[in-house]
C-alpha positions as CSV (number, residue, x, y, z in Angstrom):
1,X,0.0,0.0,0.0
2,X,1.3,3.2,-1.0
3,X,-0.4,6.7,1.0
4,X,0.9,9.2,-1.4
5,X,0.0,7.5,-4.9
6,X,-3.8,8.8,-4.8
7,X,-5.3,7.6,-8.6
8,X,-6.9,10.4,-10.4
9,X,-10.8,10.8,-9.7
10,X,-12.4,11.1,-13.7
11,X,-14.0,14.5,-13.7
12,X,-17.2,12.7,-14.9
13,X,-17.3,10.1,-12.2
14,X,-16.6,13.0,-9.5
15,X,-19.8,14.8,-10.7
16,X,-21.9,11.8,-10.6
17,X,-20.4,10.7,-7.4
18,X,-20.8,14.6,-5.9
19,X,-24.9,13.9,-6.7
20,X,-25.1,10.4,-5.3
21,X,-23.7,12.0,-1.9
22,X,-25.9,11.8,0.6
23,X,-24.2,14.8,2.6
24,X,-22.1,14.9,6.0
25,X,-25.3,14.5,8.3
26,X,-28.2,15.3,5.6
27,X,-29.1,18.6,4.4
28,X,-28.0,21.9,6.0
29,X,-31.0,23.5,6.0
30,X,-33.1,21.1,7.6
31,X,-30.5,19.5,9.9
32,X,-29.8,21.4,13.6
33,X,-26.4,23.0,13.6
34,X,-23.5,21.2,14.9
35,X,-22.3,21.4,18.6
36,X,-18.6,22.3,17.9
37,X,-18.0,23.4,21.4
38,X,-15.3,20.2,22.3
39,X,-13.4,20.6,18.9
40,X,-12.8,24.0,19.8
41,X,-11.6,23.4,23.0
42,X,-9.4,20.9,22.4
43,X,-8.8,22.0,19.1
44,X,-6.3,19.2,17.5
45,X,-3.0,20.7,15.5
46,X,-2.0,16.8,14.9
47,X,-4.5,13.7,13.6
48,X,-3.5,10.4,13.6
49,X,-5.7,8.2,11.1
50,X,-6.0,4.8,12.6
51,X,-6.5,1.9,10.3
52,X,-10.5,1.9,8.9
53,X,-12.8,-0.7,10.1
54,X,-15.2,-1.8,7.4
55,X,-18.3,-3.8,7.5
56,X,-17.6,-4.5,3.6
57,X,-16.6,-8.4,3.0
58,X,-14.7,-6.4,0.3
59,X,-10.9,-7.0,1.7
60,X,-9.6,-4.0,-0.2
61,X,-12.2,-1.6,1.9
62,X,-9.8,-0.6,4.9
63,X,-6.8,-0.1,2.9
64,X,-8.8,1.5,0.4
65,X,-10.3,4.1,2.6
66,X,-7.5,4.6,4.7
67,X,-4.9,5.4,1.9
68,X,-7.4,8.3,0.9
69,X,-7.7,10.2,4.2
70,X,-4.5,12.0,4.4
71,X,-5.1,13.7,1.9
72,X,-8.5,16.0,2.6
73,X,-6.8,16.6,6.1
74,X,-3.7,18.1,5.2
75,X,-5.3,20.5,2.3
76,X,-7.6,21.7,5.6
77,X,-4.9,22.4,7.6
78,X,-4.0,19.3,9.5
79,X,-0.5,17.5,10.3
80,X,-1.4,14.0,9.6
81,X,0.6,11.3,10.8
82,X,2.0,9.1,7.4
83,X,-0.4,6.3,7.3
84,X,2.8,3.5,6.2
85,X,4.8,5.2,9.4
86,X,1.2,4.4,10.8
87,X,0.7,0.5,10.1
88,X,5.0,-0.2,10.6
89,X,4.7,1.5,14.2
90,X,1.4,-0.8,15.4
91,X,2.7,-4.2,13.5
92,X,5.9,-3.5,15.7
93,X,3.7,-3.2,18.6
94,X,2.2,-6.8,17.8
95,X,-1.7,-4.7,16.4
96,X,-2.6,-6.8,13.6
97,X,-6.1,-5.7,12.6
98,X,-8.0,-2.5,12.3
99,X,-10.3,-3.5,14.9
100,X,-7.0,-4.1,17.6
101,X,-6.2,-0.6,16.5
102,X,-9.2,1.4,17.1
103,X,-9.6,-0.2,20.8
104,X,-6.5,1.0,22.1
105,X,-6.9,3.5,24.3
106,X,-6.6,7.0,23.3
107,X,-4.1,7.9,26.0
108,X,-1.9,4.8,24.8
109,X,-2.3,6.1,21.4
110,X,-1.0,9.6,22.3
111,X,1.8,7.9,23.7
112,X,2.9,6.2,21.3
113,X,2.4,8.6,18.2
114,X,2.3,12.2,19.5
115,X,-0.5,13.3,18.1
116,X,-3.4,15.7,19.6
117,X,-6.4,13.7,17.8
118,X,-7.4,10.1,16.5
119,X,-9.8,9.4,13.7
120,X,-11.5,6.6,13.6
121,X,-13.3,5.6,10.5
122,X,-15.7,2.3,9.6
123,X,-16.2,1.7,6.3
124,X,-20.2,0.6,6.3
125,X,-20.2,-0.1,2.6
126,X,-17.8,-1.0,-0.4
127,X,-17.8,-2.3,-3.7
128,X,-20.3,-2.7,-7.0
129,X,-23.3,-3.9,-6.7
130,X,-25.9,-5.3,-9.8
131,X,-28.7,-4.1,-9.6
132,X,-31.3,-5.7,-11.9
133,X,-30.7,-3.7,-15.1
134,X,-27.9,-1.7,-13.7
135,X,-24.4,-1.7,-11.8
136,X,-23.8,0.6,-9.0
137,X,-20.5,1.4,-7.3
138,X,-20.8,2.3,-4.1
139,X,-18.4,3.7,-1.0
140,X,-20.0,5.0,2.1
141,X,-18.4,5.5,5.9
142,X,-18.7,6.8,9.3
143,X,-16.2,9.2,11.2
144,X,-15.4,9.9,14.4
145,X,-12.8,12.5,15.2
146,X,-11.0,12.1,19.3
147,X,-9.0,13.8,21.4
148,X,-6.0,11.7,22.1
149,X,-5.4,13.1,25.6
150,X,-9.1,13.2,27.3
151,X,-10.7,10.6,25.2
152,X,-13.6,13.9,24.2
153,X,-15.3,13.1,21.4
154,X,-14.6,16.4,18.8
155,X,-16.6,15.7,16.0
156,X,-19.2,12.6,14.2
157,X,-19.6,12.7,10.5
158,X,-21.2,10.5,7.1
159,X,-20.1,10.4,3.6
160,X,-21.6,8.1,0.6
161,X,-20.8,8.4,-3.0
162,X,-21.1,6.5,-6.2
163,X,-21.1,5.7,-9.2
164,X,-24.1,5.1,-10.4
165,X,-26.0,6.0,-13.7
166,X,-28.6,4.6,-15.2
167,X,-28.1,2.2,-19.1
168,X,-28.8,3.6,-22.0
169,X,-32.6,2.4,-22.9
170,X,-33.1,-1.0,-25.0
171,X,-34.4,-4.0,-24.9
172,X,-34.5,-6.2,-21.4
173,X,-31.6,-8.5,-22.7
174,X,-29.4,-5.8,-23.6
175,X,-29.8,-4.0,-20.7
176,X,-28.8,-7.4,-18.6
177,X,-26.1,-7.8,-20.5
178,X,-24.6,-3.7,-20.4
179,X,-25.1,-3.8,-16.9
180,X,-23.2,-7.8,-16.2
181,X,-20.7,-6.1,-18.5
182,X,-20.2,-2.6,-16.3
183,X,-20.0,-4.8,-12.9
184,X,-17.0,-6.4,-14.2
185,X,-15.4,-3.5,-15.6
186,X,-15.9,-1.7,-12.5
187,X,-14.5,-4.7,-10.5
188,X,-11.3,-5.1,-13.1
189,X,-10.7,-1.3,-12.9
190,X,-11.0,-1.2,-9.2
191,X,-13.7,1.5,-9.2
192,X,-14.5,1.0,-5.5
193,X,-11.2,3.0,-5.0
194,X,-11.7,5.6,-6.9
195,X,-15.1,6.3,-5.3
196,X,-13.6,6.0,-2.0
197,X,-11.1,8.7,-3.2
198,X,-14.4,10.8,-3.1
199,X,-16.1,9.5,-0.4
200,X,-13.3,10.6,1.6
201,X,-12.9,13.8,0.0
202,X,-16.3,14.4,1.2
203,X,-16.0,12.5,4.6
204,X,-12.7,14.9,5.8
205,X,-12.8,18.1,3.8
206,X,-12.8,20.9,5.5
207,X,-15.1,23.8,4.9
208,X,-18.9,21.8,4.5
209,X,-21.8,21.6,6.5
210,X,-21.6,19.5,10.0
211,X,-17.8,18.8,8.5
212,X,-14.4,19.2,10.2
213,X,-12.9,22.5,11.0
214,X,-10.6,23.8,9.6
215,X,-6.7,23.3,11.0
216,X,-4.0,25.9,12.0
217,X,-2.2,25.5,8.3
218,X,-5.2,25.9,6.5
219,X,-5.5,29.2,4.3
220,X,-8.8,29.2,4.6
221,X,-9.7,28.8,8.2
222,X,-12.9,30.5,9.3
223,X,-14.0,30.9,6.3
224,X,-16.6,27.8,6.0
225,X,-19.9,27.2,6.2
226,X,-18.8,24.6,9.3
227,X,-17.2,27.7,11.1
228,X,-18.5,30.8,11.1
């Protein structure tokens, strides 16, 4: 697994995937605004991305997700600690799995890494699926955001995207056939990653609705809809 080799997202399949989002906690207008009174006090300079836990039977889901995340946090202002520094530093301290990972304690984590704040993501959905008459790939998670020195709870959030679009019309058999034919493309061309790229994009970005806050390095701090 290699962090910093991110694969382009196609500008088409980013549009696509930007309408099949089913935004941070649902839409701004209708949702209550978001209690950032923890974040702020223990606002974190520092996050350390623990390894994703994913509900997916898709094997590729964790790494998938988790190669992604450094990215959104450190264009919103956030040192991350390098996910491969990361996974070398808990296989030397005998964690194997994601889930060994996220139930160390906070404190133990601080200790060993440095950092002010933990994220902790589950992946709750991963792959293409076949729909009837069409092929959808899918990435959705959960994020929770943790002060490494309390154990406070900073921040919740949700991201989905896709890439989903509907066959072109025809008969019923061609239309089982184009969407057969777009499941295994999307499986050969490991679409599931590139939609995670976006689902993480939207997951850790800075600067949306119910999102994170923007970090110390970030040009643009205090200039989002998230904080006002």
């Amino acid at each position: 697994m290699n962090p910093t080799k991110m694969p382009s997202i196609p500008r088409a399949l980013a549009l696509t995937a930007i309408a099949g989002v089913l935004g941070l906690a649902g839409c701004a207008t209708k949702a209550p605004p978001y209690d950032y009174t923890a974040y702020r006090q223990h606002m974190p300079a520092s996050i350390l991305v623990l390894p994703p836990t994913s509900q997916s039977p898709d094997i590729n889901a964790s790494s998938s997700l988790w190669s992604h995340a450094t990215m959104p946090l450190a264009e919103s202002g956030y040192y991350v600690i390098p996910v491969a520094l990361v996974a070398e530093t808990l296989r030397e301290n005998g964690i194997q799995t994601p889930a060994e990972a996220q139930a160390l304690a906070p404190q133990k984590l601080q200790s060993i890494f440095g950092a002010d704040a933990g994220l902790y993501i589950d992946v709750t959905q991963f792959g293409t699926q076949f729909l009837v008459l069409n092929s959808v790939t899918s990435v959705a998670a959960n994020a929770r955001l943790v002060d490494l020195k309390t154990g406070t709870l900073l921040w919740t959030g949700s991201a989905r995207a896709q890439d989903g679009g509907s066959n072109s019309q025809g008969s019923l058999a061609v239309m089982l056939v184009t969407a057969v034919l777009k499941q295994i493309t999307n499986t050969a061309t490991d679409m599931g990653h590139r939609v995670a790229g976006v689902t993480s994009s939207t997951l850790l970005q800075a600067g949306q609705p119910r999102g994170l806050l923007w970090g110390a390095r970030a040009v643009g701090q205090g200039k989002d809809a998230a904080q006002p």
